[in-house]
C-alpha positions as CSV (number, residue, x, y, z in Angstrom):
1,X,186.5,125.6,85.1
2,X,185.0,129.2,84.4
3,X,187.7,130.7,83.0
4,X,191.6,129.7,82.5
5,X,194.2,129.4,85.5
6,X,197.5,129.2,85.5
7,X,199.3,126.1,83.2
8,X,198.6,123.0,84.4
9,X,195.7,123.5,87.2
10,X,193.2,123.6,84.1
11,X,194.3,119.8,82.6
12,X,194.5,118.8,86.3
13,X,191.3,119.7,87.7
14,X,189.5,119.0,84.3
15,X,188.1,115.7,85.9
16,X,186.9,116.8,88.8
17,X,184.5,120.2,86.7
18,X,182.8,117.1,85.8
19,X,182.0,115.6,88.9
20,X,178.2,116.0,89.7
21,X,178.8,118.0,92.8
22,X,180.8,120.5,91.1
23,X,178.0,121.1,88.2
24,X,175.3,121.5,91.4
25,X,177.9,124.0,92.8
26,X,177.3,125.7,89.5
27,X,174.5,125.6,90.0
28,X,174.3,126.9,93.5
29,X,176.0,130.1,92.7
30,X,174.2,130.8,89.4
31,X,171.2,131.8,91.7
32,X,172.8,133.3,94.7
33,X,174.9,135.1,92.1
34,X,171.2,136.2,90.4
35,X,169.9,137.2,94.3
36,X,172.8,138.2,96.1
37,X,175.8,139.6,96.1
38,X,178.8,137.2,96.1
39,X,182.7,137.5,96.7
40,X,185.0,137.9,95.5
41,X,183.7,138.6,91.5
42,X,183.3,135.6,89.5
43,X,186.5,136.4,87.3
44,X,188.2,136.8,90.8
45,X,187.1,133.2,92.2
46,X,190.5,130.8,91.2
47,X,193.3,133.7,91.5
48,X,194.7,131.4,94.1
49,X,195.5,129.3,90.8
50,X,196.6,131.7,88.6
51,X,199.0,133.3,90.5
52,X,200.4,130.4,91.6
53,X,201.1,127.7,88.7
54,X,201.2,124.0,90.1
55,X,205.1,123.4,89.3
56,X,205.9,126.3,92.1
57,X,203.9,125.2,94.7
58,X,205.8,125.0,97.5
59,X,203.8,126.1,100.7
60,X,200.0,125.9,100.8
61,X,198.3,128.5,103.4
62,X,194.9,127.5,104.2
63,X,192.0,129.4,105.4
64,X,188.1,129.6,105.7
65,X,186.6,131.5,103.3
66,X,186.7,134.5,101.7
67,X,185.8,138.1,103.6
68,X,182.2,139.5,103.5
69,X,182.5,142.6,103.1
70,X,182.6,144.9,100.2
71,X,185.7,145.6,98.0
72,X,187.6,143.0,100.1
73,X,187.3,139.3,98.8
74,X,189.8,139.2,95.5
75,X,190.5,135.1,95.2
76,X,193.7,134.6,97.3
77,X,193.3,134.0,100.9
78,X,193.5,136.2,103.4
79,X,194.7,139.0,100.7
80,X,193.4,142.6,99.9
81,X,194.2,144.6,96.5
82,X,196.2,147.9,97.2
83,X,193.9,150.6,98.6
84,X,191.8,148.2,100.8
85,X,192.0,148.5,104.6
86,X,193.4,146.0,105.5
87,X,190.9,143.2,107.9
88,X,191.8,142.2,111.1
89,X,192.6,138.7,110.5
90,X,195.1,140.3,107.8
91,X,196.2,143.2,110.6
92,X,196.7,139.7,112.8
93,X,198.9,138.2,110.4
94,X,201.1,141.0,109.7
95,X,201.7,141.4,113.3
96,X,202.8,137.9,113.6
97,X,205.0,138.7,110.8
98,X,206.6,141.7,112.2
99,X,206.8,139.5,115.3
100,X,208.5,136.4,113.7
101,X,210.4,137.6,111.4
102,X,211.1,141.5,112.0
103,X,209.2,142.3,108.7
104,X,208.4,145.6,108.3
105,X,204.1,146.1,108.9
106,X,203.7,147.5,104.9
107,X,201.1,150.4,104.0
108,X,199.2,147.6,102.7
109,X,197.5,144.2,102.8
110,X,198.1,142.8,99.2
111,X,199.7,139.5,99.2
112,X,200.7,138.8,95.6
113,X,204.1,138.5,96.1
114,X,204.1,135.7,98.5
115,X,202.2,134.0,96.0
116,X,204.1,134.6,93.1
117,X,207.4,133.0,95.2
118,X,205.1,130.1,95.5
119,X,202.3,130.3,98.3
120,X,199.0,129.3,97.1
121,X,196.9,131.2,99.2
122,X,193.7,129.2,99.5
123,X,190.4,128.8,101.3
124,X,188.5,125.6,101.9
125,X,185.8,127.4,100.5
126,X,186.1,129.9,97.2
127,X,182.7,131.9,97.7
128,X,180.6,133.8,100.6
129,X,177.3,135.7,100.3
130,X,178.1,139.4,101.1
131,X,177.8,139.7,104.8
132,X,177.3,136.6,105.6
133,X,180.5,134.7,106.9
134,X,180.7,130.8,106.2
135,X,177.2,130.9,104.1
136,X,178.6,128.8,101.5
137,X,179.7,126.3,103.3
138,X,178.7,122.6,102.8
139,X,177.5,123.6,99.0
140,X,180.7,121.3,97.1
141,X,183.7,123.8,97.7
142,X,184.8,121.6,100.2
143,X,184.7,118.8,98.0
144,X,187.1,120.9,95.5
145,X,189.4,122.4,97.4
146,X,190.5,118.8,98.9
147,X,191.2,118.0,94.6
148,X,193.0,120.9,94.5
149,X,195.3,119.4,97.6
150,X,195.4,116.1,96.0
151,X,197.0,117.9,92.8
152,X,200.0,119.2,95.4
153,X,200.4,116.5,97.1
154,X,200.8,113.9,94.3
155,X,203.9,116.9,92.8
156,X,207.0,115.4,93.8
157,X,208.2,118.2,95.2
158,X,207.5,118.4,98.9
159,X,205.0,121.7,99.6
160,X,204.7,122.8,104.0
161,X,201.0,123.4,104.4
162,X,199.9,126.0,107.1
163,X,196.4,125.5,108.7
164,X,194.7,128.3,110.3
165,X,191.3,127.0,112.0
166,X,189.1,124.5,112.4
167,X,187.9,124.2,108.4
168,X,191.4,124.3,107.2
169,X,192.9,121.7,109.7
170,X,190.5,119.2,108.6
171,X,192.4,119.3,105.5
172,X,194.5,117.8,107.2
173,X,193.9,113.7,107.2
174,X,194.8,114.3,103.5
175,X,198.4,115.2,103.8
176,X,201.5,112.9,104.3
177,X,203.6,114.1,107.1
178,X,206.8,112.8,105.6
179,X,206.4,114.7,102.8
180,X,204.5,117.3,103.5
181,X,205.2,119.1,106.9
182,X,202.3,121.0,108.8
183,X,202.2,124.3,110.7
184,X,199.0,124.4,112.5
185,X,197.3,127.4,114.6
186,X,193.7,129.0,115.4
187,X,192.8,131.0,112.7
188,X,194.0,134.5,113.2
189,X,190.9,136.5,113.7
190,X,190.5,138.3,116.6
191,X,188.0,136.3,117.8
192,X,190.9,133.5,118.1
193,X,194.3,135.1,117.6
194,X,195.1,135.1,121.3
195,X,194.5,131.4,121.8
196,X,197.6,130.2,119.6
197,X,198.1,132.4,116.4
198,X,200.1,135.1,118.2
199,X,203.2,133.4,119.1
200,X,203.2,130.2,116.7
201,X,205.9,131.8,114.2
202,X,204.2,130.1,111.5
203,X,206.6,132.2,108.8
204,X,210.3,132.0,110.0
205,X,209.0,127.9,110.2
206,X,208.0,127.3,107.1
207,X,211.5,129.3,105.7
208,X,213.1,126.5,108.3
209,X,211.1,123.5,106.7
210,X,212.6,124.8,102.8
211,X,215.9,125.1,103.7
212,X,215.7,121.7,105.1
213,X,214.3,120.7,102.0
214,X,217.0,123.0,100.1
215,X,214.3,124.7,98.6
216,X,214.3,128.5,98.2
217,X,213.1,131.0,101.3
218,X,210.0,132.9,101.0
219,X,210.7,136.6,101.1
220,X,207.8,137.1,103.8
221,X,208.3,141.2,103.2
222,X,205.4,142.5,101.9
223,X,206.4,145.8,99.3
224,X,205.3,149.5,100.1
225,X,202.4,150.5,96.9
């Protein structure tokens, strides 16, 4: 991979860096990287992973891909660093959040300590021209991001996976129900929120799918910074 992730994703992934697809992904973002302007930063891409080692998996949230815009994307779905307005997906979520849980709405969007309890915040795809939602798309992330699931799922620890939208729910025919319960919703943009992300509770459920597990709570409260 580009640079080291957290202990073990490196040795598990290893394989797949050397699939053909992944080299032409390389490829692929060499030159938009040389003609456009890409998010998040190249050193930014796999934070998802490094934040999150493999052995603490233990709920998988699943997006799109990254946001567009300047000073926003910074590798963990859905996430902004301290000091960035928060988007309105990520205004969406926290709502729900308040809703579900009581959670207090914080002074900011950064999302780090969810996954340092465990939450690997990731999108089905890892890169996006600026400005251009979805542009990179069908170029191999895809293709990754499934390997990435196949290293959770084969953990023998059970992980709940939440799927918000279309591209994240077709994850989906790779997961073992048994095992591995699902929380599913329209992605919580605006454009969507009010068809079935406002409401679904997706965060006091996955606390309920742990305990049943007897598996440690995720402290959903987001810190003041």
């Amino acid at each position: 991979m580009a640079a080291p992730v957290s202990t073990g994703w490196k040795a598990a992934l290893q394989e797949e860096t050397r699939q053909p697809y992944y080299q032409a992904l390389q490829t692929f973002l060499k030159e938009e990287r040389a003609h456009h302007t890409v998010f998040p930063p190249q050193e930014d891409v796999f934070n998802a992973l490094r934040y999150t080692p493999i052995a603490q998996v233990k709920v998988v949230i699943l997006g799109q891909d990254p946001y567009h815009d300047v000073g926003q994307a910074h590798g963990l779905a859905f996430s902004v660093r301290p000091g960035v307005k928060p988007p309105p997906s990520l205004v969406n979520i926290l709502r729900e959040l308040h809703d579900d849980t009581g959670a207090r709405i914080p002074n900011n969007g950064c999302l780090i300590p969810w996954a340092e309890q465990g939450v690997l915040l990731l999108n089905t795809v890892l890169t996006v021209r600026a400005h251009e939602a979805n542009s990179h798309h069908g170029k191999g992330w895809e293709a990754f991001t499934d390997a990435i699931l196949r290293v959770v799922i084969a953990q023998e620890t059970p992980a709940v996976f939440v799927l918000w939208g279309n591209p994240a729910q077709k994850k989906r025919s790779l997961l073992h129900p048994q095992k591995h319960p699902v929380i599913a919703s329209v992605h919580p943009s605006p454009l969507s929120a009010s068809r079935g992300f406002f409401g679904s509770r997706p965060f006091s459920r996955v606390n309920a799918e742990l305990r049943k597990f007897g598996m440690q709570e995720i402290n959903w409260q987001l810190p003041e910074v």
